[in-house]
Each structure stands twice: as C-alpha cells, then as structure tokens.
C-alpha positions, 0 to 999 in steps of 0.5 A, a space after each residue: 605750121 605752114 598748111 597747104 590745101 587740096 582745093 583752093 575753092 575750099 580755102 577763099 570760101 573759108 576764108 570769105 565766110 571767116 571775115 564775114 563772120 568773125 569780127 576779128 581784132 588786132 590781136 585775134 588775127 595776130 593769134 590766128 596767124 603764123 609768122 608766115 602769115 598762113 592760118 593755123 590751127 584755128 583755120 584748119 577747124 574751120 575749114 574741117 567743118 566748111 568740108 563737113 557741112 559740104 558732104 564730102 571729107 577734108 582733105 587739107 595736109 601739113 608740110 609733113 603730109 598728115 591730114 587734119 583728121 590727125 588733130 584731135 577730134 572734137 568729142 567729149 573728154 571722158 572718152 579719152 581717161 582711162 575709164 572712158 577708154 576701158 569702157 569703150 574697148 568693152 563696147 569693141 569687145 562686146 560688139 565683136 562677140 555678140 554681133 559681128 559673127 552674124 555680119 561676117 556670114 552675111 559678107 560671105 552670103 553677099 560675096 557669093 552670089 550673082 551681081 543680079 542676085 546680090 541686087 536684088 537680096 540688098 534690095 529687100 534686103 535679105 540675110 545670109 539665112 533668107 530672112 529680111 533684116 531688122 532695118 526693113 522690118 521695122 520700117 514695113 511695120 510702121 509706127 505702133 499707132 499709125 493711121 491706115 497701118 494696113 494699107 501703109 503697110 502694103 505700099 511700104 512692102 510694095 516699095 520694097 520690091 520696087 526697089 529690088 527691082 530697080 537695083 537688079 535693072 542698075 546692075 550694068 552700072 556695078 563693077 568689082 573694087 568701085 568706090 563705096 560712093 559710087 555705089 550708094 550713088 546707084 542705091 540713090 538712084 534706085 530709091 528715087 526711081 521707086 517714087 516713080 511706081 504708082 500701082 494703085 495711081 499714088 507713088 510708092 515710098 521712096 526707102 529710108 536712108 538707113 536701107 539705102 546704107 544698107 542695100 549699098 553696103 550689102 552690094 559693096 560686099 559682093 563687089 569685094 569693097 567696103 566704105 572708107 568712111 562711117 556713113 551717118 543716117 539715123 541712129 549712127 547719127 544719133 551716136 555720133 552726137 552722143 559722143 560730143 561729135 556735131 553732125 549738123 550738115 554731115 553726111 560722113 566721119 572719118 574714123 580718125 575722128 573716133 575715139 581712138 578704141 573705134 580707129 581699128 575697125 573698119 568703118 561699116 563696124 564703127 557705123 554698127 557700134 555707133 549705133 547699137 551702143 549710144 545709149 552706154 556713150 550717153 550714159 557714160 557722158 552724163 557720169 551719174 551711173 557708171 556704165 555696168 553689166 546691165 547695160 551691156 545685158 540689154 543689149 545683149 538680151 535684145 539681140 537675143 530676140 532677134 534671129 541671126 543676121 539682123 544688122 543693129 540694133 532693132 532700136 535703130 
C-alpha cells in the first residue's frame, strides 16, 4: 500500500527517529517495506504516535484518501467481542438517559445569551439553572485535608472570578463557526493571565485544564461549534487509558480510535462518557466480575446527589 503524508517534516522525523531507534536487520527492513520501498503498516503507527506525542492529530492518508484513524485502534481486545460491545452500548444508553438531558439545556442556555454573557457564565462557570458546575466546585473545595483550606479557598474562588473576567475582556477575540482550538487558545490565554492578579500581593491560581476544557466548550456552544476531537484532561485521560489506549504525551483522540459504540456521539459526549464510566471500562478489562446493574447503580446514585447540570461525574 503506497501511503502519502501531509507533512514531509513529520515523515523524515519519523523516519530519522526510526533509524536511530530500531536496530533494524535485513530481514526487519525487508517486512517494514513494500515492493515500492514505501513503509507500510508499521511506519504509519509510528508516525501516528510521533503526531500524537506532538499535540496535534495525523493526518497521513492512503491512495484511497482514508486516514490512518481508519486502522484499528490500539485499545483492548475485549471491547471488540460481543460482551464487550454490548456492555459499551449499555454505557451509551445509560449516559444518554441519565446525563445528557442536563448537557442539552446547558447547550441551549449558552446559545442564548450575549458573547459577553456567555464568557463570563464559562468563566465561573455556570449552569443553565445558575448554579456553578461540579468541575468548580470540587476544585474550590480543595482536598478534604488541605493546609490553610480557608484561605486556599478564597484565592481559588477569587481565581475563579478573575477568570471570568479576563474571558469577558477576550471577547473581541470570539467569533460564530471558529475552531474549537481556536477557541481553547482564548480559554488558555485567559487562564495564564489570571496568575497575573496579585490581590493580596501573591498570584491567584491559574484554573485547572479540566475548567479551561470546560469554559472553552461552553463558549464553543454559544458560538454554535463544537470539538472535533476528545480532549484529554484528568479524568478523560484516565479513561482513555482504562481502555488500553496510551496517552503519554497527548493532548487529543480522534474518535475513530474508540470503540466503535463511541464513533457515533459527538466528541464533547465521548470525552463525558470517557470520564464518568472508567471504572466499568476497568472492571470489564480485568474480567474478574462481570460488569452488572451495581455499577451502573453507582453511578446513577451518584448523579442523583448532584443537582442537574453538573458536567461528569463529581469523581472527576
């Protein structure tokens, strides 16, 4: 199969670190080749992991135009036997009846307010009801043991509103239909900027990556856009890795590399179910215990104590 690459930068880099890295013999370098003397399957993984490593997704294509995401993905076997498959549609079903109703009206809360509006909601950031989501709320709370919990506390709530603000002065930068990126490139530059506010003379807390995620998703819905590709941040990441998948140096997944359940939801709902379900992924891959309605039950009861709107899981 003869490939061709969108960067030739990409292709001598592979093909530089392969030389330096692989002793390859004779007879390794005759399997790696093809008559044309063009590297085949074993290139393009490779390559495929470089693109990963370096933040943004491969791009290389066969004569047919398919993309390497189209060859099997690299996560665990189970997920592809009947038993996996069937448990994973469970997940889809599960997430679309207990979760996703929330997700929708906080999609068309964002979607009707003002882009000044809208950065500021992302910012702290808030439901479609006014209340604050779980992801902030956990990380304003702090770890249950934390030295000077009160005064942490303070600075993270302060760091918070900072970085409403700074979204609400970015908003010349937000237009309708941008990149998804380009608009996580803002949410960044909004979060560095708030380790600039010295209130008390010490900086305030940047926001963790899962808010940046966050507020950038909750713009990318009153823009009426959203993200191509799963974004990995703590407890997606962790998911991801539950299922076989390495992540090491990553910063997103196309969702031809999910299980083939997860390649018909939209990328924002696989990053949710990624990270709400990794413990049924794990506990499927370790096959000690079946996956049964006590798993699901947790989670279900867990959801119930939150009140609606709260993006994941609170163990996020």
């Amino acid at each position: 199969m003869r490939v061709s690459y969108s960067s030739s930068a990409l292709c001598g880099v592979v093909r530089g670190q392969l030389r330096m890295c692989l002793p390859f013999s004779n007879a390794t370098s005759t399997a790696c080749h093809t008559e044309s003397g063009d590297f085949s399957g074993f290139f393009m993984r490779a390559s495929c992991r470089l693109s990963g490593r370096l933040g943004f997704p491969w791009r290389g294509t066969s004569n047919e135009g398919a993309r390497v995401g189209d060859q099997k993905p690299e996560y665990e076997a189970i997920f592809d036997t009947e038993a996996g498959k069937a448990v994973l549609k469970r997940v889809v079903d599960h997430y679309t009846d207990v979760f996703l109703p929330c997700e929708k009206k906080d999609r068309a809360y964002y979607r009707g307010l003002t882009t000044e509006e809208a950065a500021r909601s992302a910012g702290l950031p808030l439901r479609h009801d006014g209340q604050r989501h779980g992801h902030a709320e956990n990380w304003v709370a702090g770890p249950e043991h934390e030295e000077n919990k009160n005064e942490r506390r303070t600075r993270r709530e302060a760091s918070l509103a900072a970085f409403a603000d700074e979204l609400v002065q970015r908003v010349g930068k937000l237009r309708k239909g941008m990149a998804f990126p380009d608009i996580h490139a803002v949410a960044e530059e909004a979060a560095e900027a708030v380790r600039k506010h010295r209130p008390d003379g010490r900086p305030l807390f940047k926001p963790t990556d899962l808010l940046r995620y966050d507020a950038a998703l909750l713009l990318a819905w009153h823009l009426g856009v959203e993200p191509e590709e799963v974004w990995l941040h703590s407890g997606t990441d962790l998911g991801v890795r539950k299922l076989g998948i390495s992540t090491a140096g990553r910063k997103i997944l196309t969702l031809a590399e999910l299980p083939k359940p997860f390649q018909e939801l939209t990328a924002w709902q696989a990053e949710d179910i990624l990270c709400i379900y990794k413990a049924v992924f794990a506990k499927l891959v370790r096959g000690d215990k079946p996956v049964d309605d006590a798993d699901f039950g947790k989670i279900k009861a867990t959801r119930q104590k939150m009140s609606c709107g709260h993006r994941h899981c609170a163990a996020c």
